[in-house]
SEKE-926494 format. One record per residue (C-alpha): residue in three letters; x, y, z; residue number from 1. Coordinates in nm, 2 decimals. Layout:
BEGIN
REC res      u      v      w   n
REC ala      X      Y      Z NUM
...
END
This chain:
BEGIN
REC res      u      v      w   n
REC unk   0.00   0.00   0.00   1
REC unk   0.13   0.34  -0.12   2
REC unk  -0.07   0.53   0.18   3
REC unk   0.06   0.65   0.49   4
REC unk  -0.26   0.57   0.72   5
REC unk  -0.55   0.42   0.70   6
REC unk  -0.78   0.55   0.95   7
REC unk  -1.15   0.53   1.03   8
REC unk  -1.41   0.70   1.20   9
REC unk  -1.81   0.67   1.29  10
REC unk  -2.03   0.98   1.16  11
REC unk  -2.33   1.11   1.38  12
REC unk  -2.55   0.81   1.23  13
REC unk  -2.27   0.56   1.29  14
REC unk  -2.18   0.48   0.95  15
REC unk  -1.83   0.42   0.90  16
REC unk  -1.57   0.63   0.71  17
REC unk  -1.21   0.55   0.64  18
REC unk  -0.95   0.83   0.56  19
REC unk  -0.68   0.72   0.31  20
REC unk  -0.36   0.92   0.41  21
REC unk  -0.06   1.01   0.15  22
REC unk   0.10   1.13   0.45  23
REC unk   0.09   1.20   0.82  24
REC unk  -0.23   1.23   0.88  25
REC unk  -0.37   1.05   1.13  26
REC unk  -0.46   1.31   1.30  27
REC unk  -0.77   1.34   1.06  28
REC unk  -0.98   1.12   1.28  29
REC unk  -0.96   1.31   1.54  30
REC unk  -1.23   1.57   1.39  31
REC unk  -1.60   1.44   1.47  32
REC unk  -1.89   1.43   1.31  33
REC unk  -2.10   1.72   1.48  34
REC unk  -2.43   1.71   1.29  35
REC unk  -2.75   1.57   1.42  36
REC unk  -2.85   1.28   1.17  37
REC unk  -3.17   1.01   1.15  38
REC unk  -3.03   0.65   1.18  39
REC unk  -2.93   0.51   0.86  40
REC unk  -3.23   0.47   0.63  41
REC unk  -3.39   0.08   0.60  42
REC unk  -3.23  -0.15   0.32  43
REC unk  -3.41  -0.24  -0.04  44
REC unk  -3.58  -0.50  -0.11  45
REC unk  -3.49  -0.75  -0.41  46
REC unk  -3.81  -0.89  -0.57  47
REC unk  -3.77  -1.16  -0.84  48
REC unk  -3.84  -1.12  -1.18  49
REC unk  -3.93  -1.46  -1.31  50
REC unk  -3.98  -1.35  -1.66  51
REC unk  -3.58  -1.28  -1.73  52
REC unk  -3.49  -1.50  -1.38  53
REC unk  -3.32  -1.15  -1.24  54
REC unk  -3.35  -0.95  -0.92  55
REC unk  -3.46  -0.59  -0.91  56
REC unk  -3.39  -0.39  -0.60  57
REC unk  -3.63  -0.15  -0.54  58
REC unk  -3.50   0.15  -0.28  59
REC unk  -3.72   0.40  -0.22  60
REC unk  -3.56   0.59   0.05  61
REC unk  -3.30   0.69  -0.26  62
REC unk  -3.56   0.93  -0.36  63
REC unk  -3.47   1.17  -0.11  64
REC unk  -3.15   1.21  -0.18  65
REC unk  -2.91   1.50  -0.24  66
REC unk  -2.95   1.63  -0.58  67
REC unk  -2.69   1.86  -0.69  68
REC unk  -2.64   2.14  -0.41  69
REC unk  -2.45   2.44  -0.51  70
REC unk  -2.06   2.45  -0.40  71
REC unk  -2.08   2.57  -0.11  72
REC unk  -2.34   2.29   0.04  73
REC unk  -2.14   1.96  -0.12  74
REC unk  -2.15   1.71   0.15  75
REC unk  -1.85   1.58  -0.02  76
REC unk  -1.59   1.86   0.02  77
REC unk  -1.42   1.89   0.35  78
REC unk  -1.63   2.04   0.68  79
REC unk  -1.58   2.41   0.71  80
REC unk  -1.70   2.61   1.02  81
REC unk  -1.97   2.74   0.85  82
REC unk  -2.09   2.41   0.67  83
REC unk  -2.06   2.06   0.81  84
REC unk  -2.05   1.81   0.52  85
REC unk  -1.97   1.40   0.50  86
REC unk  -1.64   1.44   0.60  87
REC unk  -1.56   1.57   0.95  88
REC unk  -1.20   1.69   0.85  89
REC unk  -1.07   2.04   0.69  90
REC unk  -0.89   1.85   0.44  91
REC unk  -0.85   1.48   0.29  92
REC unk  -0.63   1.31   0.04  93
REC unk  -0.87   0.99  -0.04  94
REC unk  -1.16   0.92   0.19  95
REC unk  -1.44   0.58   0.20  96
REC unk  -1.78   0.62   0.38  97
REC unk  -2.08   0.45   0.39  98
REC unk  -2.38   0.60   0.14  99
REC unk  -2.64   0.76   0.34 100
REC unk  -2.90   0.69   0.10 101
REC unk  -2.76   0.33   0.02 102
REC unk  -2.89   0.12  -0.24 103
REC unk  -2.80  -0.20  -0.02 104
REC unk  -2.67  -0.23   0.35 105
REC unk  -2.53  -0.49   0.55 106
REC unk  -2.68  -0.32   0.91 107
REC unk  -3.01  -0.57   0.84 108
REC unk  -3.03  -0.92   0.94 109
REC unk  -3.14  -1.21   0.59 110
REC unk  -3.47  -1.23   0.73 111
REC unk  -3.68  -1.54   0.62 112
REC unk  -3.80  -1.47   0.22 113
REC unk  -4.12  -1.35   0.16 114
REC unk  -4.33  -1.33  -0.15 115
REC unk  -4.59  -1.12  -0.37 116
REC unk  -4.68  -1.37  -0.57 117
REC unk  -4.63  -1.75  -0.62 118
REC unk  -4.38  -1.69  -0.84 119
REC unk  -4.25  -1.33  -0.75 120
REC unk  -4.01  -1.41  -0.40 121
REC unk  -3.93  -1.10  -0.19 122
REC unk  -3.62  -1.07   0.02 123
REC unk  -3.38  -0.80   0.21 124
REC unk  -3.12  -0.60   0.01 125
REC unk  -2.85  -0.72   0.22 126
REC unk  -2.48  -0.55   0.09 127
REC unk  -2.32  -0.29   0.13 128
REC unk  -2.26   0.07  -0.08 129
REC unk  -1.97   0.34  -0.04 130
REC unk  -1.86   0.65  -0.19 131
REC unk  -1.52   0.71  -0.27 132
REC unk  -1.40   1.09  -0.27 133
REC unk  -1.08   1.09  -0.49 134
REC unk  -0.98   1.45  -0.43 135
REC unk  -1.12   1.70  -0.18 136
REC unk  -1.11   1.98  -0.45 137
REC unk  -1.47   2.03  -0.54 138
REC unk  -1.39   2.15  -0.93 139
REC unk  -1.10   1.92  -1.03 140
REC unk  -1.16   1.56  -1.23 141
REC unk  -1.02   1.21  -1.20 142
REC unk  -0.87   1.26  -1.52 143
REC unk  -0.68   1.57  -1.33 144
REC unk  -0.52   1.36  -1.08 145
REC unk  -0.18   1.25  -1.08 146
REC unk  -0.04   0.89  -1.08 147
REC unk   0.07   0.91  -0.72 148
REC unk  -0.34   1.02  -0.62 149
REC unk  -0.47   0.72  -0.86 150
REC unk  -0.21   0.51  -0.72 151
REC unk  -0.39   0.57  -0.36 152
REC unk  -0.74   0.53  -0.52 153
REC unk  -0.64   0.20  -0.65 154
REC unk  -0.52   0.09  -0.31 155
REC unk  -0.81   0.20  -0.14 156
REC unk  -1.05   0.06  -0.39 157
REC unk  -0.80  -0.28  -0.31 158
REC unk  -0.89  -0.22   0.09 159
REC unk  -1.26  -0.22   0.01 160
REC unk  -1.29  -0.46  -0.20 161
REC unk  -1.12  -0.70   0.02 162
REC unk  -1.33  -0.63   0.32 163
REC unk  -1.63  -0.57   0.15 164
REC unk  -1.62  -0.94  -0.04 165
REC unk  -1.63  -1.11   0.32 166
REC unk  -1.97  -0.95   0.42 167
REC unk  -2.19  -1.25   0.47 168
REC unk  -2.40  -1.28   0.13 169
REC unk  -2.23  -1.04  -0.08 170
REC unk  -2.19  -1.21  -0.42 171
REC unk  -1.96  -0.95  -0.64 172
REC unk  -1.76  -0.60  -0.55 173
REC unk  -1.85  -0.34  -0.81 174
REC unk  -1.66   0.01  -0.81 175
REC unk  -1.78   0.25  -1.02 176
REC unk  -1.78   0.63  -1.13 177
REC unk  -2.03   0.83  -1.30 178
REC unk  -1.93   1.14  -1.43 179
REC unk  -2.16   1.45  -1.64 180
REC unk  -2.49   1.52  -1.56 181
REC unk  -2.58   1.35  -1.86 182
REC unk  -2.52   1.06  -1.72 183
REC unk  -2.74   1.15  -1.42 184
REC unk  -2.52   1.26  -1.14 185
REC unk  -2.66   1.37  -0.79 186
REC unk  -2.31   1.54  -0.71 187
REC unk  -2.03   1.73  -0.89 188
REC unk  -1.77   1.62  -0.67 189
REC unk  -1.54   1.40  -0.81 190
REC unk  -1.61   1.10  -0.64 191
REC unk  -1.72   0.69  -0.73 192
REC unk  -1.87   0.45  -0.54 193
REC unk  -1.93   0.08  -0.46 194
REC unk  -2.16  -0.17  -0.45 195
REC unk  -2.14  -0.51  -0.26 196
REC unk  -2.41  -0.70  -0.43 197
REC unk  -2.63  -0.99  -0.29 198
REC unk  -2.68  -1.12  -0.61 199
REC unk  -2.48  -1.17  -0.94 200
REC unk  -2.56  -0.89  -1.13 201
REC unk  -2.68  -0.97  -1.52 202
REC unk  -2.40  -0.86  -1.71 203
REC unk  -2.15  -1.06  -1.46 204
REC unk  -2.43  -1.35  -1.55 205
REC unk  -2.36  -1.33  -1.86 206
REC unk  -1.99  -1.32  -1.87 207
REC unk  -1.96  -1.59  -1.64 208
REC unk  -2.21  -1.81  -1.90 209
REC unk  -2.00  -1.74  -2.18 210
REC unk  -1.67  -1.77  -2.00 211
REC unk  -1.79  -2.09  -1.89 212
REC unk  -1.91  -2.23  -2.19 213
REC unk  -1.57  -2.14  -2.39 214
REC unk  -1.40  -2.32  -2.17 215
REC unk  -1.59  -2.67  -2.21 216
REC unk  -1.54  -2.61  -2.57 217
REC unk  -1.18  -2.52  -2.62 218
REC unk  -1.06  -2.53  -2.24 219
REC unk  -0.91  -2.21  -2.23 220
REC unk  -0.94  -1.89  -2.08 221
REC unk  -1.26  -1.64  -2.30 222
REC unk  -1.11  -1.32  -2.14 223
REC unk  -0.74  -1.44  -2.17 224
REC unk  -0.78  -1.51  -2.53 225
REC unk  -1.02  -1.18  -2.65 226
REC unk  -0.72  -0.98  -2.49 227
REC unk  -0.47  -1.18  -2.67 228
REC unk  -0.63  -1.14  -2.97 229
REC unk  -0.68  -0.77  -2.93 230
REC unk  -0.35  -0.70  -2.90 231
REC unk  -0.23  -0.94  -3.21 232
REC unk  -0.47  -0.77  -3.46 233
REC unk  -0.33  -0.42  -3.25 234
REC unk  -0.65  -0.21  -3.47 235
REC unk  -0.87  -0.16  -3.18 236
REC unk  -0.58  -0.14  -2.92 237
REC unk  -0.59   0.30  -2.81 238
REC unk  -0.28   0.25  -2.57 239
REC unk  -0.04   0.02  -2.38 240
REC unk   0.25  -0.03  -2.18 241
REC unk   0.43  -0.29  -1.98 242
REC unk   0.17  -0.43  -1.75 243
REC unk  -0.16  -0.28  -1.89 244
REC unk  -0.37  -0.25  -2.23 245
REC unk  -0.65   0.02  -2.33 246
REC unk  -0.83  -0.18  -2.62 247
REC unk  -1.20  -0.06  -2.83 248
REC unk  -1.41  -0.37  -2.81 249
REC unk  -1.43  -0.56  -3.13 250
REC unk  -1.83  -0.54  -3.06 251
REC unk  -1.87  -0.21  -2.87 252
REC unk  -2.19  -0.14  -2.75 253
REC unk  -2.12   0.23  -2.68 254
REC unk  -1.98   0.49  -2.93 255
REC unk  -1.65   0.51  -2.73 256
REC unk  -1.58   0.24  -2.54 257
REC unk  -1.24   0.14  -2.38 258
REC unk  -1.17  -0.15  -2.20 259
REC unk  -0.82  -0.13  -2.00 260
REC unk  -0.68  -0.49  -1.92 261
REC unk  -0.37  -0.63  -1.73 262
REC unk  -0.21  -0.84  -1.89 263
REC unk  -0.20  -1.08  -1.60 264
REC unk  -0.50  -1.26  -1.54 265
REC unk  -0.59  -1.17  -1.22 266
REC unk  -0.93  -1.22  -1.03 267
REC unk  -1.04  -0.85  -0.86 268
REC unk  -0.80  -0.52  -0.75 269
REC unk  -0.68  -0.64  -0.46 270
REC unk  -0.46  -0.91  -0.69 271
REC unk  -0.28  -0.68  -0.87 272
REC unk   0.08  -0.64  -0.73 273
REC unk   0.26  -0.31  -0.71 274
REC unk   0.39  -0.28  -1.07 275
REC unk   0.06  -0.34  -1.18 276
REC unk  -0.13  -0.09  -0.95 277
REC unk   0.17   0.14  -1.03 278
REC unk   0.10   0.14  -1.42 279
REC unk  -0.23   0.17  -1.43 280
REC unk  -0.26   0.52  -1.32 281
REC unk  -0.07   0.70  -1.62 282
REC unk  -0.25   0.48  -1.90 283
REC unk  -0.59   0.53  -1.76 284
REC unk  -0.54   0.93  -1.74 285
REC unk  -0.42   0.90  -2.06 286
REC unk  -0.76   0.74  -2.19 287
REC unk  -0.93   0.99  -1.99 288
REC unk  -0.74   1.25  -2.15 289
REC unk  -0.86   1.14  -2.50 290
REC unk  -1.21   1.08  -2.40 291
REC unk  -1.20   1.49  -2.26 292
REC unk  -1.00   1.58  -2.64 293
REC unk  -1.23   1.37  -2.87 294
REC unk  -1.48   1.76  -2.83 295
REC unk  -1.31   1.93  -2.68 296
REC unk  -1.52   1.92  -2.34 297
REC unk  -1.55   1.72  -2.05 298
REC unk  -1.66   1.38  -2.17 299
REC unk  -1.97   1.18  -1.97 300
REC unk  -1.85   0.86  -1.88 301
REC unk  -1.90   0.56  -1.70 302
REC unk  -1.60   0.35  -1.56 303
REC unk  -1.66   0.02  -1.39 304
REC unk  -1.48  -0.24  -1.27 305
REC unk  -1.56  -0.61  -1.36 306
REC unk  -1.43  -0.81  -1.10 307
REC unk  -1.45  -1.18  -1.03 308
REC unk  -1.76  -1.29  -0.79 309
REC unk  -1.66  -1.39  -0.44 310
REC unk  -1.84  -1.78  -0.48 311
REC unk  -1.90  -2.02  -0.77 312
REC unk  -1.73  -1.92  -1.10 313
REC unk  -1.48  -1.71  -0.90 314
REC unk  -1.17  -1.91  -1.15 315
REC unk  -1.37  -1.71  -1.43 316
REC unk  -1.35  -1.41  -1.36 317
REC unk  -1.07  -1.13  -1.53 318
REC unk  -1.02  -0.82  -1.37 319
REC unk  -1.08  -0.55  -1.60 320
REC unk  -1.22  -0.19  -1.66 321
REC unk  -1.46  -0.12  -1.87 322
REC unk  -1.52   0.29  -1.98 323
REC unk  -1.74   0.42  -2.19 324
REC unk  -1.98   0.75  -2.30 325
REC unk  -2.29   0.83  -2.44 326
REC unk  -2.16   1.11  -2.64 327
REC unk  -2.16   1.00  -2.98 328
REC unk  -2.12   1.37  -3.13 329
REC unk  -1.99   1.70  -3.01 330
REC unk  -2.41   1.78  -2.97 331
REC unk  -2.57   1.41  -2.96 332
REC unk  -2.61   1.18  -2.70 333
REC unk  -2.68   0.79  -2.76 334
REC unk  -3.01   0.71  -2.59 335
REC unk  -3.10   0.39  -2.48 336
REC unk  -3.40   0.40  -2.62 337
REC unk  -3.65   0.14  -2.80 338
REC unk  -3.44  -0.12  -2.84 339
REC unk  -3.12  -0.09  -2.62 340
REC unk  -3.40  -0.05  -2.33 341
REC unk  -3.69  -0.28  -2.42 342
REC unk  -3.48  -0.56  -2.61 343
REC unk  -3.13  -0.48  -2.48 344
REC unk  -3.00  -0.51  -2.85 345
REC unk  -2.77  -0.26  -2.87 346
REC unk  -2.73  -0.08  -3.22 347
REC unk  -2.39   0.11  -3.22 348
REC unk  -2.36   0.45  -3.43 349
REC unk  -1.99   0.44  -3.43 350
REC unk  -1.71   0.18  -3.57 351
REC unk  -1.55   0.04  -3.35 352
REC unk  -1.22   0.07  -3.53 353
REC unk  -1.26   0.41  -3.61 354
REC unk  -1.32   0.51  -3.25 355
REC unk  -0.97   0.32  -3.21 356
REC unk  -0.86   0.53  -3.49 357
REC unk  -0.99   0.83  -3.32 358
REC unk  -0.89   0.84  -3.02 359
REC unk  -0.52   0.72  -3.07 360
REC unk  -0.48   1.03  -3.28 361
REC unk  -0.57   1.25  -3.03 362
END
């Protein structure tokens, strides 16, 4: 781990938050939380669909939550006198807390499963969901980080994972970021999250099926192989270097879509050795970089890490990330619209290739 200290706190509501140090800091936890909260809001529920054999969590607390407060009201920047936000402290280098609106939440106990219908089973959302504040400067950008701050992301993201995947009934680790309004963001702040899931989610599903099925046919590795093949054909590939690739997919769904690999297979963050958490950082804000200079504006994106469940089909998994945009044109958005959203058949607008093209030119 590249951080000083890792220290943690409780907030007013007792949710935990864990301050990421570069240096000595410590001293960070000694600043309380002096706000007045309600107790943490009550967990989703999952309800079955039977028609697709998926879970749906429905949250409806989530409706309540912040929606983009001007500057001087982000509960993401550091506590002032005059405002006390999220985090107790005048200053942070990376800092963890639980969501207070959570989409899932490990403070609830798997109660016995209930139902709606005879085929439509109900149980608790039981998980867990964190935000993860990259920078305590309110107008900067991942992408305006330096490697030594991604490096620290990366190990915290490592941390959490780790400790999130051995909470009883979590079956994957997802951390993400949203960035743009247009991709619907509650707050400016540069910040991601993660979600412990208590299901596999249907994409992961789907990965694991086809992973799973490659290997009974030709008894190697799918992800392994697409990556190796990538990098031979080198048309789609955007960047590399020692330990990492930054590849279009040969079947992207998005206009720009970049998937970043290492080239060791490895299973979820915490895996990756220091070379490889070391690299990572410079190739990724350089994809970022050309996602920002394809029109010359801040780019929407979305940038998620697929990571290997915690039980059965674990030895499938590949650790990658997976970014992508809806901006298809300096003034057009790709909506998911008729039959991205009712069939999930996505229909892309741009080559692939030429998005490689694109955005290696940059």
């Amino acid at each position: 781990m590249t951080f000083t200290s890792r220290t943690a706190i409780r907030l007013a509501d007792g949710r935990e938050l864990i301050y990421f140090n570069e240096a000595d800091a410590s001293h960070r936890a000694s600043f309380t939380d002096k706000r007045e909260l309600p107790p943490p809001p009550p967990a989703s529920q999952l309800r079955y669909d039977p028609l697709v054999d998926e879970w749906v969590a429905v949250a409806a607390h989530r409706q309540t939550r912040t929606f983009l407060p001007p500057s001087d009201a982000c509960p993401l920047c550091p506590s002032t006198a005059a405002f006390s936000s999220e985090i107790p402290a005048p200053d942070y280098d990376v800092v963890v807390f639980e969501n207070q609106f959570p989409s899932f939440s490990d403070r609830i106990k798997a109660d016995e499963v209930t139902s709606l219908t005879d085929l439509v089973p109900v149980r608790p959302g039981i998980g867990r969901c964190e935000v993860v504040c990259f920078t305590s400067d309110h107008n900067s950008a991942f992408g305006a980080l330096t490697p030594a701050r991604v490096r620290t992301v990366v190990d915290a993201l490592a941390d959490r994972t780790a400790e999130m995947s051995t909470i009883t009934g979590v079956a994957q680790v997802f951390p993400f970021e949203n960035r743009g309004v247009e991709i619907g963001v509650t707050l400016h702040h540069p910040h991601g999250q993660i979600y412990a899931y208590p299901t596999v989610p249907p994409r992961t599903q789907a990965m694991l099926g086809a992973a799973a099925r490659y290997r009974a046919r030709t008894g190697g590795d799918l992800y392994t192989d697409t990556l190796a093949a990538e990098q031979k054909a080198g048309v789609r590939i955007v960047a590399a270097n020692e330990h990492w690739t930054a590849y279009v997919p040969a079947a992207a769904r998005w206009p720009y879509e970049v998937q970043l690999a290492p080239h060791r297979k490895v299973a979820d963050i915490p895996a990756l050795n220091d070379a490889e958490r070391d690299a990572f950082g410079p190739l990724y804000l350089d994809v970022l970089r050309r996602f920002d200079a394809l029109f010359g504006k801040p780019m929407p994106y979305i940038s998620a890490w697929h990571q290997a469940v915690v039980g059965e089909g674990r030895d499938l998994g590949y650790l990658h990330l997976q970014l992508f945009s809806i901006r298809r044109a300096a003034d057009k958005l790709k909506y998911l619209a008729g039959s991205e959203s009712a069939m999930g058949a996505f229909v892309n607008d741009v080559v692939p290739e030429k998005a490689a093209e694109t955005l290696r030119s940059l």
